[in-house]
C-alpha positions in Angstrom: 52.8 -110.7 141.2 49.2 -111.7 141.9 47.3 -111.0 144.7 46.8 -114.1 146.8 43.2 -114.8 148.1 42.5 -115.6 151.4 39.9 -117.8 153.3 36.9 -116.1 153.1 35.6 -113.6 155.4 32.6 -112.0 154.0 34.4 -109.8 151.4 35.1 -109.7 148.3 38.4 -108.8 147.9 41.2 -110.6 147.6 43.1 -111.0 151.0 46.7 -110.8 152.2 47.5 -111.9 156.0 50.0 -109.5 157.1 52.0 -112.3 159.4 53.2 -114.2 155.9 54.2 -110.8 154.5 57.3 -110.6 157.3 60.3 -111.4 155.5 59.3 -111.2 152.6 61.0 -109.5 149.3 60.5 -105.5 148.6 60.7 -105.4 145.0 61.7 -101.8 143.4 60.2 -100.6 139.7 62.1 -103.0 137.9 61.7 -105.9 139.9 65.1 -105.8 142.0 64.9 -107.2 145.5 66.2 -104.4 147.6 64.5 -104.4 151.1 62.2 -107.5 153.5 58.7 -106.5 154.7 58.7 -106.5 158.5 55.5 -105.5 159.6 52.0 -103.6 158.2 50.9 -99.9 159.6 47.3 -99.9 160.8 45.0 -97.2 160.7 41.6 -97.1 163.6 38.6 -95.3 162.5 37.6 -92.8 164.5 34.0 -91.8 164.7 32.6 -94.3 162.5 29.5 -96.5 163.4 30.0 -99.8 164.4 30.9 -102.1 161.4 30.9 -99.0 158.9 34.1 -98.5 158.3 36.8 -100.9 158.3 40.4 -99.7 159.9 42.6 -98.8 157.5 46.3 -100.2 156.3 48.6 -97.1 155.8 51.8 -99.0 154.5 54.7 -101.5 154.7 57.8 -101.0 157.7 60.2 -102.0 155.9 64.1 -103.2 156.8 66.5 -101.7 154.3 70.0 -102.7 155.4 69.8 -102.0 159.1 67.0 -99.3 159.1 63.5 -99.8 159.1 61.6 -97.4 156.9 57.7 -97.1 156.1 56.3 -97.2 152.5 52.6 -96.1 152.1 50.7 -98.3 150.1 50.4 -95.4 147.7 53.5 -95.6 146.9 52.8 -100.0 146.2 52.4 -101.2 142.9 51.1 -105.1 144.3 51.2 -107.3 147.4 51.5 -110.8 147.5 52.7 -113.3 149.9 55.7 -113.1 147.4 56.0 -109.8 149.1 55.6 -106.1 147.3 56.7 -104.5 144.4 56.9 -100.4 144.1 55.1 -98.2 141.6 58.8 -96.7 140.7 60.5 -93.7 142.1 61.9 -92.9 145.5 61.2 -94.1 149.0 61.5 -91.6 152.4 64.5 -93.1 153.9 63.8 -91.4 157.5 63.9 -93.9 160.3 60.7 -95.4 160.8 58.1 -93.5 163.8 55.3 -95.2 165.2 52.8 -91.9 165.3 49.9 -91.4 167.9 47.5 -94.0 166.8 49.2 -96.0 164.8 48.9 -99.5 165.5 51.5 -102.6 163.6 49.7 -105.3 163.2 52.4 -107.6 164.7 51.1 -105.8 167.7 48.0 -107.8 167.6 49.4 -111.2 167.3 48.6 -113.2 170.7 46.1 -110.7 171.9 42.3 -112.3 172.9 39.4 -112.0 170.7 36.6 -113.7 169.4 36.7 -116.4 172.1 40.6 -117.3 171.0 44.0 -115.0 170.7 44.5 -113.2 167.4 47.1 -115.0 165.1 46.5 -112.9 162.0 45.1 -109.7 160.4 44.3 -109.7 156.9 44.4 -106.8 154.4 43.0 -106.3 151.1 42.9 -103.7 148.5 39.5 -102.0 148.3 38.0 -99.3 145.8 36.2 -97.8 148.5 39.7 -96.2 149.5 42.0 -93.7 147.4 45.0 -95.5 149.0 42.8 -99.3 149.0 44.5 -101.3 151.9 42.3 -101.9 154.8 41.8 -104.5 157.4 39.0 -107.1 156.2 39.6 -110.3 158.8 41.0 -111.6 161.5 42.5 -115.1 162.0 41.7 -115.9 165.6 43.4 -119.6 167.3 41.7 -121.5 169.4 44.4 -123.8 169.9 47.4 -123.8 172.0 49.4 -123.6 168.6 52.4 -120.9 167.8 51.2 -117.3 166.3 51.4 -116.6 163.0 49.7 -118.3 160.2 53.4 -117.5 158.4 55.5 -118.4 160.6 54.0 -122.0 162.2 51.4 -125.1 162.0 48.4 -124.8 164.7 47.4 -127.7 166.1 44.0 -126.6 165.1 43.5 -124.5 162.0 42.6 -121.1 163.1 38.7 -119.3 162.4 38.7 -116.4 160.2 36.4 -113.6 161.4 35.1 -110.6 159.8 37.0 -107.6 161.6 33.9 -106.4 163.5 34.2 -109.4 165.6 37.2 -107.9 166.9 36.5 -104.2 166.9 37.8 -103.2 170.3 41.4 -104.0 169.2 41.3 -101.1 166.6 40.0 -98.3 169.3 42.1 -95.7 170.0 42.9 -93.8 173.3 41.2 -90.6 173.7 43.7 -88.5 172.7 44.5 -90.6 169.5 41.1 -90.7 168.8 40.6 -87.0 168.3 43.8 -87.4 166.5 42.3 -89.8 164.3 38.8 -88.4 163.6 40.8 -84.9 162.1 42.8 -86.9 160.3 40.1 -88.2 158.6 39.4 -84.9 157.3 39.7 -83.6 154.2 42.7 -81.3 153.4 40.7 -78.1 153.4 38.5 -78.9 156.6 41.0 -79.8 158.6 42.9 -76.5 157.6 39.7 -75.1 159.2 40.0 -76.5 161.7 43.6 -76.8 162.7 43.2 -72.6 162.7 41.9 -72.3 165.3 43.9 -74.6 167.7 46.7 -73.9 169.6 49.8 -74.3 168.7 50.8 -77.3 170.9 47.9 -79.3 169.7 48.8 -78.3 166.0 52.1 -80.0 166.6 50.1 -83.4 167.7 48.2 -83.0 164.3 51.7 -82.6 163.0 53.0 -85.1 164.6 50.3 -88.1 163.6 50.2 -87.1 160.1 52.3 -88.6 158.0 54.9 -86.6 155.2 52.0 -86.4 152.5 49.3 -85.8 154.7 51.2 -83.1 156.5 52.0 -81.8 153.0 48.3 -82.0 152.1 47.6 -79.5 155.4 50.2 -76.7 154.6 49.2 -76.0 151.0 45.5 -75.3 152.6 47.2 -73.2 155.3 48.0 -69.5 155.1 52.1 -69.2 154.5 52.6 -67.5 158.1 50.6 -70.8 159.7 52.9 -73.0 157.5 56.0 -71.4 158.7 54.6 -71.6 162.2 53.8 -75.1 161.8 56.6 -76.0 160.1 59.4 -74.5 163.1 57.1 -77.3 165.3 59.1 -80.2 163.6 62.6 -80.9 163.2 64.5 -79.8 159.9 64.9 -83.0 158.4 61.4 -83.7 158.7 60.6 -80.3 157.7 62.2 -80.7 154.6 60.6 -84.0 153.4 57.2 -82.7 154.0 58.0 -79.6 151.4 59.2 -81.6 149.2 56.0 -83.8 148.8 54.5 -80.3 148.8 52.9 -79.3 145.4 56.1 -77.5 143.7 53.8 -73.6 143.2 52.7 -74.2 146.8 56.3 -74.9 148.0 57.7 -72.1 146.4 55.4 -70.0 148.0 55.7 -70.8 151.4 60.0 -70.9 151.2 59.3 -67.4 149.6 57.4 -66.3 152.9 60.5 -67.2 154.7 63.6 -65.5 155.9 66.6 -65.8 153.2 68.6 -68.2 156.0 66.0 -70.3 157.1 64.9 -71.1 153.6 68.2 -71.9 152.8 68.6 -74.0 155.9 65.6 -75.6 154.4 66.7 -76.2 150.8 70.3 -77.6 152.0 68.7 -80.2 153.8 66.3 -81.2 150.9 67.5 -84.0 148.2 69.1 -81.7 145.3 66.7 -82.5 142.7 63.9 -80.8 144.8 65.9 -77.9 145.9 66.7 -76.9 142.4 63.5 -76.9 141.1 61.9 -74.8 143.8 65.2 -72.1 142.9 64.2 -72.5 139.3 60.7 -71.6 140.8 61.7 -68.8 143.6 63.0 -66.4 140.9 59.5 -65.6 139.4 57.5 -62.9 141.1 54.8 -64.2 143.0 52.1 -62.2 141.0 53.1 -64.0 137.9 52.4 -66.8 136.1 55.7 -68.0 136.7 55.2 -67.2 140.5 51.9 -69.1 140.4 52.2 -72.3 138.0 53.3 -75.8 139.0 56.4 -77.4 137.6 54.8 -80.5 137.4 52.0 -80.9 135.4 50.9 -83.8 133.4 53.9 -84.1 130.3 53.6 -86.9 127.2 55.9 -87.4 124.4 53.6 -86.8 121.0 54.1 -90.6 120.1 52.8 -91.8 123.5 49.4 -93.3 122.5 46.4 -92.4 124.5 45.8 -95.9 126.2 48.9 -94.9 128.0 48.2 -91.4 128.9 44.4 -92.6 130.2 46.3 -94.8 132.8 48.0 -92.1 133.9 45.5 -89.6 133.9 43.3 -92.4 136.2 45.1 -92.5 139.1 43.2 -91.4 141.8 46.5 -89.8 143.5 46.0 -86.6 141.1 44.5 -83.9 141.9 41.3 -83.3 139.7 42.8 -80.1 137.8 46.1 -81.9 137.2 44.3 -84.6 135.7 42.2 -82.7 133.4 44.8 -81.9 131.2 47.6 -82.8 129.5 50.6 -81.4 127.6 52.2 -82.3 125.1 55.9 -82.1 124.1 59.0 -82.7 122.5 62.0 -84.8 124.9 63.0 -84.3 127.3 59.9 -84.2 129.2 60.8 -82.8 132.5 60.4 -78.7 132.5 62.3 -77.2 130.9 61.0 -79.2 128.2 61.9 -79.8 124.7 59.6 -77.4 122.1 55.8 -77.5 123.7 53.1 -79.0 121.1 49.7 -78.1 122.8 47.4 -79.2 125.0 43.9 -81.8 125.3 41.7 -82.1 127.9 40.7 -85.6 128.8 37.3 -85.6 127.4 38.9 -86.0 123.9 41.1 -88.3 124.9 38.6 -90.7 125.9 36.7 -89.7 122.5 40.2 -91.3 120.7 41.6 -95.0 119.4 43.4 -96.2 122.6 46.1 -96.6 120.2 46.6 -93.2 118.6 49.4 -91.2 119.1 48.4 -87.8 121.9 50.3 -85.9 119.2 47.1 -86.4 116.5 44.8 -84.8 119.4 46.1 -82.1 119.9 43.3 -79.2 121.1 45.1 -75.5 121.1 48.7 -74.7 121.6 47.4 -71.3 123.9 50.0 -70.5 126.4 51.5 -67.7 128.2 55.1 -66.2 129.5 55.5 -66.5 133.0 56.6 -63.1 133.8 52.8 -62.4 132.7 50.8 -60.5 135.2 48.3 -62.9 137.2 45.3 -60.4 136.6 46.0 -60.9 132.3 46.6 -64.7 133.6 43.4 -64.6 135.0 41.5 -63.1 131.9 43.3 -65.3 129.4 41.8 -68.3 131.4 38.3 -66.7 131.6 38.4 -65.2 127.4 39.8 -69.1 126.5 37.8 -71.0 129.2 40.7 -72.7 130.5 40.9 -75.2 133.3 44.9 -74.9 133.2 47.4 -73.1 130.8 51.1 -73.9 130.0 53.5 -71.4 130.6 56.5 -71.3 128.1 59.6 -69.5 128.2 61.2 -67.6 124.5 62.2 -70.5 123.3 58.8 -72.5 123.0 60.1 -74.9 126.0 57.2 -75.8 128.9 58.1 -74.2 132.2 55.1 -75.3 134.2 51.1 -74.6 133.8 48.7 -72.6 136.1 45.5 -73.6 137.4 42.6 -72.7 137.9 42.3 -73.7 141.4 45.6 -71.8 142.3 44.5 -68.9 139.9 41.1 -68.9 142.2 43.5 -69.1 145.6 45.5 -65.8 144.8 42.4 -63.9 144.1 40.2 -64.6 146.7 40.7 -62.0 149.8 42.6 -63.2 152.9 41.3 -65.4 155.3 38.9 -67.0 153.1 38.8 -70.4 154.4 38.2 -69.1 158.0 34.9 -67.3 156.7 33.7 -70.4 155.2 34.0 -68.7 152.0 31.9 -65.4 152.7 33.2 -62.0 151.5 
């Protein structure tokens, strides 16, 4: 499904006007027709100099059946004026919420600009983005033509206009533009700075955020803030921002709770989730059980190392995630089959593209998970270690420890409120 190019504006990417998209086809992994786009989710900038930084484009609303439900782009595979096509996996099925700031671009449609009224908005996919949509152009009418470049002939072909032309229909109110600037944050800075605010305008923050982002927040958060948080929002929601939660960093905040509320929490999570955070919850917290993720980077020995490179470059994984990958027998969801070992991607992109992970194989080190997080930490020091696998009796993978959440046990409390000082 190829990216269709728009009229030029200026850029160099190839654009998408977000008016043809309506009614078009939502395409799932396997290319099965399963929802229609209805509208795109736009993001203002908050902060940024004029012309610096174009709006973003958060994702697709979607109509599946009679609900609408959003899809982040990072979660998009392609988009076309065919329509879009999913990377694979799940979708949140939670009614669609327009959150502070937020604006659809159908929204736009018949508002004046640029000397006209605005019949389109153009996205494209851009590097300069982890997620890559943004907002590029504007088609503006001069005409007295229908709206919509998709949906109607204008008696006169509309202009296309770089975005900056039309700047002051992306700025945001003043609350949703302090909304928007700490949303811009990183993870850890806004942690910092959400802190310190009180607990009505953490539920805002809460509240424009979206599942992942929110999820991003808690796991920087201390568990007693990410309980408090947490009670802020409604259980349903509650539970589908844990579960996009890293599963260690889960496991630790539902272990911080009371035995009924986190079991209020896990009923209302999809099963799959919940039984992988009980699988996790019966480790002590000091272990390496307690402390690894049960996801970490897993290839079959035959899978060649072309394939595990396109994996390893998504820009969705975290940096110590991607560093390392581990090799094992099926099935290859933990518990594994029998674990192989472990490379690092610096040999992997010494390798063939073609050769099989199992030939590059660096060390088979690993640990037990009821092993004491202060050996944990020595074995990563002694074997300089970015991660390690943790394996139960029978050789299976149970989950690897990293050294970032090796680093975040050890450090004394508080230590993103002190800036880091002791």
């Amino acid at each position: 499904m190829a990216t269709t190019a728009g009229a030029s504006s200026g850029t160099q990417e190839a654009q998408v006007f977000t008016s043809r998209l309506a009614g078009r086809h939502l395409l799932d992994g396997d290319g099965l027709a399963f929802a229609r786009v209805r509208d795109v989710v736009l993001w203002p900038v908050a902060g940024s100099p004029a012309g610096t930084e174009a709006p973003h484009a958060l994702g697709l609303v979607v109509q599946l059946r009679r609900r609408h439900i959003f899809v982040g782009f990072g979660r998009v595979r392609e988009v076309s004026v065919e329509g879009a096509q999913l990377l694979g996996g799940t979708v949140d099925l939670d009614p669609f919420t327009q959150r502070t700031g937020e604006i659809l671009a159908s929204s736009l449609y018949g508002k004046p600009a640029a000397g006209g009224s605005v019949a389109d908005v153009a996205i494209a996919n851009t590097e300069r983005r982890r997620d890559g949509w943004e907002v590029t152009a504007l088609a503006i009418s001069h005409g007295r033509g229908l709206l919509g470049m998709g949906t109607a002939l204008h008696r006169q072909a509309p202009e296309i206009v770089p975005w900056q032309d039309c700047r002051e229909l992306f700025t945001a109110g003043p609350l949703a533009e302090q909304l928007t600037g700490l949303r811009e944050m990183s993870p850890a800075d806004l942690a910092t700075a959400v802190e310190g605010m009180p607990l009505s305008r953490r539920s805002q923050i809460a509240a424009a955020l979206d599942d992942e982002e929110l999820a991003d927040l808690l796991e920087e958060l201390p568990e007693a803030d990410q309980i408090r948080l947490l009670d802020t929002l409604e259980l349903e929601r509650s539970a589908d921002v844990v579960e996009e939660m890293q599963p260690d960093d889960a496991a630790d905040l539902l272990g911080e709770m009371s035995a009924d509320q986190r079991e209020r929490l896990l009923t209302a999570m999809q099963a799959v989730q919940a039984d992988e955070l009980r699988r996790l919850l019966r480790y002590d917290k000091s272990t390496a059980g307690g402390l690894m993720t049960s996801q970490p980077l897993i290839f079959a020995p035959d899978a060649p190392v072309a394939e595990v490179l396109a994996r390893v470059r998504d820009p969705a994984l975290p940096a110590t995630s991607a560093a390392q990958v581990y090799v094992c027998e099926p099935p290859l969801t933990t518990p594994t089959g029998r674990y192989l070992g472990t490379l690092g991607f610096q040999r992997l992109l010494r390798r063939a593209p073609a050769i099989p992970v199992g030939e590059c194989i660096e060390t088979r080190v690993f640990v037990r998970p009821e092993l004491p997080q202060a050996k944990l930490a020595a074995q990563l020091a002694a074997y300089n270690l970015i991660s390690v696998a943790v394996c139960d009796e029978g050789g299976r993978l149970l989950g690897a420890v990293t050294v970032d959440d090796m680093l975040d046990r050890l450090l004394p409390s508080g230590w993103r409120g002190n800036g880091g000082k002791s």
